[in-house]
Backbone as a chain_set.jsonl record, in Angstrom:
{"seq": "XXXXXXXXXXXXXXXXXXXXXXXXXXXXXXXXXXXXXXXXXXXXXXXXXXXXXXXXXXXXXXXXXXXXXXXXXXXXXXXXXXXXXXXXXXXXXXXXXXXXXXXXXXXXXXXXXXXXXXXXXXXXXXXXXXXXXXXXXXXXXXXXXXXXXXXXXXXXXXXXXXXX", "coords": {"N": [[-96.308, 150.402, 196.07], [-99.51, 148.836, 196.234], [-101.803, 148.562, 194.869], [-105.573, 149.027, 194.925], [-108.091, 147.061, 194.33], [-111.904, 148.238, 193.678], [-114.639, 147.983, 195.39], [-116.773, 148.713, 194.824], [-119.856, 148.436, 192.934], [-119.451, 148.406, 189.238], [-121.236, 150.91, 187.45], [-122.496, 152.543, 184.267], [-123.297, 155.034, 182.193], [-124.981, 155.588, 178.759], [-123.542, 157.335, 177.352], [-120.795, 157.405, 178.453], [-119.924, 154.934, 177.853], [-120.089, 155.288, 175.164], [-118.841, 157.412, 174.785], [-116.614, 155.782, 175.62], [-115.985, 153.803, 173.678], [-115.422, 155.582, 171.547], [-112.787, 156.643, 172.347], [-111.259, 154.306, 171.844], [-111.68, 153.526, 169.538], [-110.752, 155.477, 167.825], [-108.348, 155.034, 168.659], [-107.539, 153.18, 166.156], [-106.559, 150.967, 166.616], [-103.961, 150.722, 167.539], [-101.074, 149.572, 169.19], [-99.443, 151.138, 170.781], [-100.709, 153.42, 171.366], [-101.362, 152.525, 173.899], [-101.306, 154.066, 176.38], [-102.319, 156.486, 176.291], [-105.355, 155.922, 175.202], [-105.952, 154.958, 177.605], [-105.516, 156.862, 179.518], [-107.488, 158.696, 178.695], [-110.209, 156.998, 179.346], [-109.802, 157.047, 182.078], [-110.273, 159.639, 182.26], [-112.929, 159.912, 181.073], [-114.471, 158.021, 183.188], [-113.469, 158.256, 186.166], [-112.062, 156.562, 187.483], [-110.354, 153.286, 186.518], [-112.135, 150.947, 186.253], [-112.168, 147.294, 185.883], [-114.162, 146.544, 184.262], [-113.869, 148.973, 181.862], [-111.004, 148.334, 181.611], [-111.099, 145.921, 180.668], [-112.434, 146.084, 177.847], [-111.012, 147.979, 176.91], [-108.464, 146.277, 176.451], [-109.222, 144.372, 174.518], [-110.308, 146.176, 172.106], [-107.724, 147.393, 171.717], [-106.311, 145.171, 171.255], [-104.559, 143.485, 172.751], [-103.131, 141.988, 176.271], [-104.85, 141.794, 179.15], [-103.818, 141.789, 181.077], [-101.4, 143.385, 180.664], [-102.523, 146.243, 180.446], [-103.408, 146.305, 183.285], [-101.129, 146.104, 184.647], [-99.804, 148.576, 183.56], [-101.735, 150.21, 184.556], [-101.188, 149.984, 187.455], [-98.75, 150.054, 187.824], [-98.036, 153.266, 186.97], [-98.624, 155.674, 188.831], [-100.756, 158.125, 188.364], [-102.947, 156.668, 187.613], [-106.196, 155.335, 188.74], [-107.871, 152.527, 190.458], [-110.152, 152.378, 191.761], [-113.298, 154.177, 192.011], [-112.943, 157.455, 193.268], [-114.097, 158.921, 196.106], [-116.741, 161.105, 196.8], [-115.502, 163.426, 198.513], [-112.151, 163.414, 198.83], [-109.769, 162.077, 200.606], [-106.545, 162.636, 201.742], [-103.737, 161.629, 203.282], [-100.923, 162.835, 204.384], [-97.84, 160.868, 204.456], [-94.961, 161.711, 204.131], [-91.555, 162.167, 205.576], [-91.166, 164.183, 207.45], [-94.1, 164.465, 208.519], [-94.531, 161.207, 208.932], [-92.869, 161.371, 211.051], [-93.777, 162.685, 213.233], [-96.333, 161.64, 213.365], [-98.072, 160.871, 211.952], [-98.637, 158.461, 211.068], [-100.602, 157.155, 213.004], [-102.799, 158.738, 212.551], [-103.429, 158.078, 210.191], [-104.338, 155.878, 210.891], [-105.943, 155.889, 212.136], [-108.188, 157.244, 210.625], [-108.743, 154.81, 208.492], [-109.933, 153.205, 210.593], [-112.384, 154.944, 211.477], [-113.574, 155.227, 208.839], [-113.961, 152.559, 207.699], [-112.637, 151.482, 205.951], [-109.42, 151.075, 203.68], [-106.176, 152.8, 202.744], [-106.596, 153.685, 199.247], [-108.977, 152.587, 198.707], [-112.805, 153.374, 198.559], [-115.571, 154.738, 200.685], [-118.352, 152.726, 200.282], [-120.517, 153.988, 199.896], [-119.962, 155.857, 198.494], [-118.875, 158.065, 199.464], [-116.369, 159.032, 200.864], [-113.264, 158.817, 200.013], [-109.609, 157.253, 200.579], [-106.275, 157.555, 200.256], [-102.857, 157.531, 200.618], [-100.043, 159.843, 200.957], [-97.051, 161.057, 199.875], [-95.858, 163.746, 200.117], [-97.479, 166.99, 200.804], [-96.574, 169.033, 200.977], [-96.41, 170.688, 203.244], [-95.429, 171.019, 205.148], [-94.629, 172.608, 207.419], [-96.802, 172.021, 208.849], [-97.026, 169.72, 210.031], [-98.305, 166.662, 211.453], [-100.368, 166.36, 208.521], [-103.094, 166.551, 206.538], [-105.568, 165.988, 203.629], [-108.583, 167.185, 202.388], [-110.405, 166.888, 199.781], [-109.751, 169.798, 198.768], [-109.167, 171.454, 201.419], [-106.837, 172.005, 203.867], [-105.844, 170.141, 206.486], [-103.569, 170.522, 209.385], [-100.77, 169.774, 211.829], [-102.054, 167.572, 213.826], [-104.137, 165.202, 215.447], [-104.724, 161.543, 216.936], [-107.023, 161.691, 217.915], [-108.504, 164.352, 216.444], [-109.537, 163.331, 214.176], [-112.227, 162.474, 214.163], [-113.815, 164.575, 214.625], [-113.286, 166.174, 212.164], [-113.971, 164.523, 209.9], [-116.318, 164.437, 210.536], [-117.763, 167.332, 210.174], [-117.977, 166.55, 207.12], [-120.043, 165.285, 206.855]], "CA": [[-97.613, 150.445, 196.686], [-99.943, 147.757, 195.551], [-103.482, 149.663, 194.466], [-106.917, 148.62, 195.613], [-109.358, 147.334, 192.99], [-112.99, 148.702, 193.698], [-115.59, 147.129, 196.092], [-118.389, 149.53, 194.678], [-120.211, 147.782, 191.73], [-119.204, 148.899, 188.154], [-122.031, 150.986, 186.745], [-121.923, 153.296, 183.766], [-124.293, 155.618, 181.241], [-124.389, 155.39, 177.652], [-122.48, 158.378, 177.033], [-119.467, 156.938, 179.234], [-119.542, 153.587, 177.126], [-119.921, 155.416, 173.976], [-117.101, 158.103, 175.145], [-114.741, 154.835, 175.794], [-116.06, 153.159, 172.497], [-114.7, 156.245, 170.7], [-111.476, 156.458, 172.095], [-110.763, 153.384, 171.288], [-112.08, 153.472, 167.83], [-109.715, 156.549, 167.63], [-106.779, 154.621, 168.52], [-107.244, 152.396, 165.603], [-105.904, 149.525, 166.555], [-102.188, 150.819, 167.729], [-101.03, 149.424, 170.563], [-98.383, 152.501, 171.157], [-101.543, 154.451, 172.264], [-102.529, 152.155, 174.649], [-101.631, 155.041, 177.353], [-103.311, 157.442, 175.658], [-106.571, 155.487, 175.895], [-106.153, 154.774, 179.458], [-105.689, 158.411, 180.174], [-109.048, 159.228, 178.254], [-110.97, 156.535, 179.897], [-109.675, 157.651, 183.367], [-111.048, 161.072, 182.625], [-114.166, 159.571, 181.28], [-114.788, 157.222, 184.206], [-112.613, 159.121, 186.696], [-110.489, 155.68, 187.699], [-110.243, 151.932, 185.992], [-112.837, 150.03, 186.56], [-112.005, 146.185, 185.634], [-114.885, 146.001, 182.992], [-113.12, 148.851, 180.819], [-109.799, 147.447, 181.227], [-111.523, 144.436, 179.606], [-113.017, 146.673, 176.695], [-109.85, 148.357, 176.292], [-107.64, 145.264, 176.002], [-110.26, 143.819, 173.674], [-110.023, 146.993, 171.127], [-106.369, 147.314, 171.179], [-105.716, 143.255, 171.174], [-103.733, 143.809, 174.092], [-103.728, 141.743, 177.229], [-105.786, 142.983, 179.978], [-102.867, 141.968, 182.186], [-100.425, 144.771, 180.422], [-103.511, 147.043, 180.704], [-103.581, 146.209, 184.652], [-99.638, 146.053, 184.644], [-99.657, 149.953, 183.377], [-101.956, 150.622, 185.909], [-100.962, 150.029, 188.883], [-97.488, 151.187, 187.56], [-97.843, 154.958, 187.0], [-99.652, 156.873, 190.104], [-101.623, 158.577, 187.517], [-103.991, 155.728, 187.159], [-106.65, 154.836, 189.804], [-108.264, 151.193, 190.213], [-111.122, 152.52, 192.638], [-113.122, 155.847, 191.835], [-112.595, 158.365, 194.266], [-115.517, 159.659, 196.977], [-117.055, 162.982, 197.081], [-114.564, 163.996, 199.453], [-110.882, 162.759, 198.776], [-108.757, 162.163, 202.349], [-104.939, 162.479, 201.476], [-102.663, 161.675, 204.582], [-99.304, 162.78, 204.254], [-96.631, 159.666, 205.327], [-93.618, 162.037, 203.888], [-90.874, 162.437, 206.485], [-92.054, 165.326, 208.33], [-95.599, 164.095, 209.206], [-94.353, 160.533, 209.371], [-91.831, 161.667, 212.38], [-95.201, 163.509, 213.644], [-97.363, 160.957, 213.904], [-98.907, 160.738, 210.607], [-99.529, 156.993, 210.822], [-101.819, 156.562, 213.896], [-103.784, 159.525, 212.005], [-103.937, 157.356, 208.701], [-104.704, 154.377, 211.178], [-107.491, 156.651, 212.863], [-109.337, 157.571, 209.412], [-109.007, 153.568, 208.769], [-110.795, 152.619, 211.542], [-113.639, 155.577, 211.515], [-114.457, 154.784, 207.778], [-113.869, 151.093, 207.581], [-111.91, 151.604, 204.274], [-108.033, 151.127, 203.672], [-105.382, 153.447, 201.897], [-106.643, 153.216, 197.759], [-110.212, 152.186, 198.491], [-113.649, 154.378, 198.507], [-116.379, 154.002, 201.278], [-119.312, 151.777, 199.376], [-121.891, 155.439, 199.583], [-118.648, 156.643, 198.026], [-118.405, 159.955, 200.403], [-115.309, 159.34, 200.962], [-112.136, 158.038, 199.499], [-108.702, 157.374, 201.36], [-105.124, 157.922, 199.831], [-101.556, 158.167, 201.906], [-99.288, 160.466, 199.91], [-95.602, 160.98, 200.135], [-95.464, 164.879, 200.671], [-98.276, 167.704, 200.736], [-95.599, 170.404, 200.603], [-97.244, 171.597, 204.115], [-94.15, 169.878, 206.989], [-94.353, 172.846, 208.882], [-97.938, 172.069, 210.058], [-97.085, 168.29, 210.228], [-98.913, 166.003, 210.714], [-101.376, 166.905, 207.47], [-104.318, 165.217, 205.724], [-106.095, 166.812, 203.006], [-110.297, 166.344, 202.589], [-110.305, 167.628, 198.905], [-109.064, 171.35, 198.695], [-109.039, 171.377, 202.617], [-105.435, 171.348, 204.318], [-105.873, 169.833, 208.296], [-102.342, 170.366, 210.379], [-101.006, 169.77, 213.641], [-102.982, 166.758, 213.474], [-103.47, 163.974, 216.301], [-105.751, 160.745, 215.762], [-108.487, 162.281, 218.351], [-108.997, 165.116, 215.375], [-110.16, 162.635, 212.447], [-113.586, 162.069, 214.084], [-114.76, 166.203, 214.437], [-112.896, 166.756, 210.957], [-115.257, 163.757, 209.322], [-118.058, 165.086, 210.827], [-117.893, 168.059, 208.864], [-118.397, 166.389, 205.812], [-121.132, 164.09, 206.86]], "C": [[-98.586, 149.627, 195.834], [-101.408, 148.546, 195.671], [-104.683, 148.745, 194.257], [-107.931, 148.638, 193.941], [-110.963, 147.408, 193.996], [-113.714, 147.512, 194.574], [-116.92, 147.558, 195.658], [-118.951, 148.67, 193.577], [-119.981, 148.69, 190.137], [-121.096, 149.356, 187.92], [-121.362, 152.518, 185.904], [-123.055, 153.967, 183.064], [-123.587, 155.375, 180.003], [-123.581, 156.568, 177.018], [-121.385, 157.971, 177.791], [-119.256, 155.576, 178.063], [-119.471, 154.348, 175.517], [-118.641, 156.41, 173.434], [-115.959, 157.125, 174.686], [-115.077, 153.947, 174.394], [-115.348, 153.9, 171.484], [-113.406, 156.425, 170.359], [-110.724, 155.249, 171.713], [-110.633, 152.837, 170.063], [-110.96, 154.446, 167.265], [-108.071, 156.585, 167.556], [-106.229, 153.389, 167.328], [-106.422, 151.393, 165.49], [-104.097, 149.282, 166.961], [-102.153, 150.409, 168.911], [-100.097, 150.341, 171.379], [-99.733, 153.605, 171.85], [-102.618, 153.733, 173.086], [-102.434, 152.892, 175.896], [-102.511, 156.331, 177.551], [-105.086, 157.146, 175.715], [-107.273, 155.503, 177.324], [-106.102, 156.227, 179.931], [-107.111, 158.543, 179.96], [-110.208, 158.222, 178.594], [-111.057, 156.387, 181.285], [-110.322, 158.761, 183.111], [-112.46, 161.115, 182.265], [-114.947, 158.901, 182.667], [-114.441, 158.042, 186.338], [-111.683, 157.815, 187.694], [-111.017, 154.673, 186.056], [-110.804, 151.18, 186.019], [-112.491, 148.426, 185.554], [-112.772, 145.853, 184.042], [-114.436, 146.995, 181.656], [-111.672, 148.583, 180.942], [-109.795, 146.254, 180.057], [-111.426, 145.351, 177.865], [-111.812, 147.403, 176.045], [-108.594, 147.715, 175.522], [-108.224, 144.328, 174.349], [-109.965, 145.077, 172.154], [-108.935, 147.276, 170.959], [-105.665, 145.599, 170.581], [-104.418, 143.671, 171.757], [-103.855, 142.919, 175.318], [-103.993, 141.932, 178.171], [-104.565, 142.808, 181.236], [-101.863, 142.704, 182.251], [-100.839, 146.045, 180.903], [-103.369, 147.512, 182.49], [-102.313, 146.754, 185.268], [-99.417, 147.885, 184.786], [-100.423, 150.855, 184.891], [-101.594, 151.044, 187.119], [-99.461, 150.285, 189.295], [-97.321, 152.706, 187.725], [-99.094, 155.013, 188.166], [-100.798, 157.79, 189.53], [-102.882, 158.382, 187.657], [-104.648, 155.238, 188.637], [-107.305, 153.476, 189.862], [-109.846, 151.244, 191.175], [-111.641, 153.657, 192.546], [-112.721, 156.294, 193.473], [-114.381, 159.041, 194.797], [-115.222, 160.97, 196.492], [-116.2, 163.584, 198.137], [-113.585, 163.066, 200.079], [-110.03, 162.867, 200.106], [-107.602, 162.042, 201.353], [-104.226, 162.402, 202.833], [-101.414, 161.603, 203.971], [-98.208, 162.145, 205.089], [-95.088, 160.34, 204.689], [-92.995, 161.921, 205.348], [-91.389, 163.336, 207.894], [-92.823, 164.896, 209.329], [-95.322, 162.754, 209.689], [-93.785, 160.481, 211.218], [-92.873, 162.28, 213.307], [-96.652, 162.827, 214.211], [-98.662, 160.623, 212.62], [-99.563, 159.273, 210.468], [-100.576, 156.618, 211.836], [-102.812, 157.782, 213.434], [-104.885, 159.058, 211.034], [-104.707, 156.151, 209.25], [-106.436, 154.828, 211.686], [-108.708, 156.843, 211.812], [-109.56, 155.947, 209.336], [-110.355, 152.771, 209.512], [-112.537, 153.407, 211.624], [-114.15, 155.447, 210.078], [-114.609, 153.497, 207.18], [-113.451, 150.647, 205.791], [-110.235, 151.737, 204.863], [-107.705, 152.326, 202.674], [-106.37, 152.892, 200.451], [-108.206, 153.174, 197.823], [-111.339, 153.607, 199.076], [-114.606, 153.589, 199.463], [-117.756, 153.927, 200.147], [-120.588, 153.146, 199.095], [-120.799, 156.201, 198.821], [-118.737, 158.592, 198.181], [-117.378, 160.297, 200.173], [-114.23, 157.953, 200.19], [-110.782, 158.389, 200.135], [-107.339, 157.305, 200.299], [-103.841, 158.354, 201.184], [-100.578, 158.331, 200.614], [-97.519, 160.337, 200.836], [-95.477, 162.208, 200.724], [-96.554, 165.731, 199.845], [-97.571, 169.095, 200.656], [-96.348, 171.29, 201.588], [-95.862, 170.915, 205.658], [-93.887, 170.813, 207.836], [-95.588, 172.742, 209.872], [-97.901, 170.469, 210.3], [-97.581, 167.963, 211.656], [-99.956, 166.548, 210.056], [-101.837, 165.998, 206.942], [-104.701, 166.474, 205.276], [-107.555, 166.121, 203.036], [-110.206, 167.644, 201.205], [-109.637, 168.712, 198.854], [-108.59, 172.162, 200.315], [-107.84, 170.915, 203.505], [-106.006, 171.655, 205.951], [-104.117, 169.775, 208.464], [-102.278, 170.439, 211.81], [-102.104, 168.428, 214.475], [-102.828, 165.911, 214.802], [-104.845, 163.235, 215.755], [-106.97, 161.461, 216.246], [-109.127, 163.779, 217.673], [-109.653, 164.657, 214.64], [-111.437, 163.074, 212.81], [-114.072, 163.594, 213.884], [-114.555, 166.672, 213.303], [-113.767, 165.712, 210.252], [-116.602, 164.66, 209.531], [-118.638, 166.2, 209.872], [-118.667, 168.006, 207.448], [-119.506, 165.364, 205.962], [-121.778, 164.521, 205.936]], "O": [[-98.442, 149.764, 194.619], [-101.855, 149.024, 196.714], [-104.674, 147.813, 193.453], [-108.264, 149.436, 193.064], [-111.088, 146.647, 194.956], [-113.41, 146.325, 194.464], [-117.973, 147.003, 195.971], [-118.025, 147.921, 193.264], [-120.53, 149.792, 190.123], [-122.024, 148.568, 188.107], [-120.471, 153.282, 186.276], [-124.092, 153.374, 183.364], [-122.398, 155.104, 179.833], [-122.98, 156.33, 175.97], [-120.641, 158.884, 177.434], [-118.158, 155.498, 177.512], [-118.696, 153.825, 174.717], [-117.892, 156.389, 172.457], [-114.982, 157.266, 173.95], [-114.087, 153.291, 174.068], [-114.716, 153.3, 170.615], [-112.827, 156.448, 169.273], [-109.574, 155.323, 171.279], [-109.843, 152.012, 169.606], [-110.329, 154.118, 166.26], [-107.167, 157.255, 167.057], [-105.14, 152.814, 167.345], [-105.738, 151.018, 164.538], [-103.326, 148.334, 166.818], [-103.008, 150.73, 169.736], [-100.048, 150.235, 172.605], [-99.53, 154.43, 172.74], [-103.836, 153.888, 173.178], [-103.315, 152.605, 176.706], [-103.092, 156.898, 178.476], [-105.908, 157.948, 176.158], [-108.336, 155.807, 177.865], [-106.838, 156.561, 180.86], [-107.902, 158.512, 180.903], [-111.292, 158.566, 178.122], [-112.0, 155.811, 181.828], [-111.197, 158.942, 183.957], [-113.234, 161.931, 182.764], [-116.004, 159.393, 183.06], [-115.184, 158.164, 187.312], [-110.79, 158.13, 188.481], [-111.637, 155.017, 185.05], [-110.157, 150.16, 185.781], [-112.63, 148.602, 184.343], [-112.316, 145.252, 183.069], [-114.462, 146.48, 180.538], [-111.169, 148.728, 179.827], [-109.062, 145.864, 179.149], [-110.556, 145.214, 177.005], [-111.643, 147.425, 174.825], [-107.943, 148.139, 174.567], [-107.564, 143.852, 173.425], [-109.357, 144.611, 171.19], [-108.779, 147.561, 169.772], [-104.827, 145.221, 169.763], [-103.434, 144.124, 171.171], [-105.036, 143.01, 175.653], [-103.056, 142.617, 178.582], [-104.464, 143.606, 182.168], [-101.271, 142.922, 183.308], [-100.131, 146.841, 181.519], [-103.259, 148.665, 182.906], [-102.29, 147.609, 186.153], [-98.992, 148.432, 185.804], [-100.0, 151.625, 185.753], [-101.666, 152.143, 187.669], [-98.985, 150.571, 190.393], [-96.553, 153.235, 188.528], [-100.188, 154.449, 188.195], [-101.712, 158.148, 190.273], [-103.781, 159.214, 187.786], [-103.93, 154.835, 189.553], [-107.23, 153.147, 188.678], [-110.562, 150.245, 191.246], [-110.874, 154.56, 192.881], [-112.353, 155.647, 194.453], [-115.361, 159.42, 194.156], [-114.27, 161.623, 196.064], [-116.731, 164.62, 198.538], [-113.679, 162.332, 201.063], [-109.704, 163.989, 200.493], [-107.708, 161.427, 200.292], [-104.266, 163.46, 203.462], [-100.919, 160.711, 203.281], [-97.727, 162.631, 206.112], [-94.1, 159.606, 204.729], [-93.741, 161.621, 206.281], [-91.845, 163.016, 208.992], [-92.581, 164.856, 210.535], [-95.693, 162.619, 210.855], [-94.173, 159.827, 212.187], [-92.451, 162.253, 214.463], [-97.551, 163.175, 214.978], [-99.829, 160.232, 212.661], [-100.639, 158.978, 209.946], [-101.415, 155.776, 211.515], [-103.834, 157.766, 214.12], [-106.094, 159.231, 210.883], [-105.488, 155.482, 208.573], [-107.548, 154.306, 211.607], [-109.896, 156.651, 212.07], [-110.495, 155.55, 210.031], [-111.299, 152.084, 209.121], [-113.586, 152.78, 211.769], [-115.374, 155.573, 210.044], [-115.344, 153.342, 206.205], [-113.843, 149.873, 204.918], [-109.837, 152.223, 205.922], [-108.557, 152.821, 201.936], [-106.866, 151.769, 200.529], [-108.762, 153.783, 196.909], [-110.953, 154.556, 199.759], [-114.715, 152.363, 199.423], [-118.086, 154.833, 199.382], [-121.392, 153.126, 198.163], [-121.047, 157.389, 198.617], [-118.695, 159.636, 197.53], [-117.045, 161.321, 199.576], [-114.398, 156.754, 199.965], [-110.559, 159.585, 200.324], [-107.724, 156.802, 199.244], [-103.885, 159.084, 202.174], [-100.334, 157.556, 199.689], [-97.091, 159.804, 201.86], [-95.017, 162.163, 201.865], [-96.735, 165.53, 198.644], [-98.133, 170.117, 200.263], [-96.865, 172.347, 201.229], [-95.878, 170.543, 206.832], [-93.213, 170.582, 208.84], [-95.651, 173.088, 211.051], [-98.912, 170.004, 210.827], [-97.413, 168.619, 212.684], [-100.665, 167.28, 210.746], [-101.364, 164.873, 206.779], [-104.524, 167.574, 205.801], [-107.81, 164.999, 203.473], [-110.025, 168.849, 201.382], [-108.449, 168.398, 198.931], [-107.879, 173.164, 200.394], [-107.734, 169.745, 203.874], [-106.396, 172.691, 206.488], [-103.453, 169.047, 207.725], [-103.059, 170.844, 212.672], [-102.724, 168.547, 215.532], [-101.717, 165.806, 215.32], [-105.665, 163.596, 214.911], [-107.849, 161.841, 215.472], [-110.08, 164.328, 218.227], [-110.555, 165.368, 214.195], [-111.975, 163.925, 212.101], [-114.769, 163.791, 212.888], [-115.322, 167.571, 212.96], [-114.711, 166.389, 209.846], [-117.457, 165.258, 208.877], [-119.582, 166.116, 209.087], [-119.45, 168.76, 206.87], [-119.757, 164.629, 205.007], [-122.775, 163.914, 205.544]]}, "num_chains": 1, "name": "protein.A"}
């Protein structure tokens, strides 16, 4: 799965830059904890934003294309934050066989955002998972802590609404 870099504009406070200045000061210069960084500037930031990738590659002497590389490797790691209210569509088996993709195609179209990416007021953020560990209410989408089943696409729009 090839992961969505950000359309929102990087901004940050000085407690977030001085957070990711630390951990990096902390990793003195090893490049063995350059996952360890990236964890703790995901949980500062809450994804990857491009500009500390830079800052990170820069304090390890690392290049930002290993940095990127790791990324978009482990599932862990996000490249786009996440909205105030996370969509998950489940494309496991189950929901797939169910109809799960003209659901995922339906959110698509009503927030004008793909799989990976956040809408630009960052409400919402879209994700298609593998399995929600829910296949007997297939098709399922999650909206943060919120499990939808039984799903068709003419549901998305009254289940959005909700969270307007």
């Amino acid at each position: 799965m090839v992961k969505k870099i950000s359309k929102i504009p990087f901004t940050e406070t000085p407690e977030q830059a001085e957070a990711l200045a630390k951990a990096i000061a902390d990793a003195n210069g090893d490049k063995n904890r350059l996952m360890t960084v990236m964890q703790e500037a995901q949980g500062i930031y809450g994804y990857l934003p491009y500009e500390v990738q830079i800052r990170i590659a820069e304090g390890l002497d690392v290049p930002v294309e290993k940095i990127y590389g790791v990324a978009t490797f482990y599932a862990q790691f996000a490249l786009s934050p996440k909205g105030k209210y996370n969509i998950s569509v489940c494309l496991g088996t189950a929901c797939y066989v169910k109809g799960s993709q003209s659901v995922l195609d339906e959110i698509v179209k009503e927030l004008g955002i793909e799989p990976g990416e956040c809408t630009l007021d960052a409400k919402f953020s879209l994700e298609a998972c593998r399995c929600v560990g829910a296949c007997g209410l297939a098709p399922v989408m999650t909206v943060n802590e919120d499990v939808y089943g039984k799903l068709t696409p003419d549901m998305v729009k009254g289940i959005l609404a909700k969270y307007e």
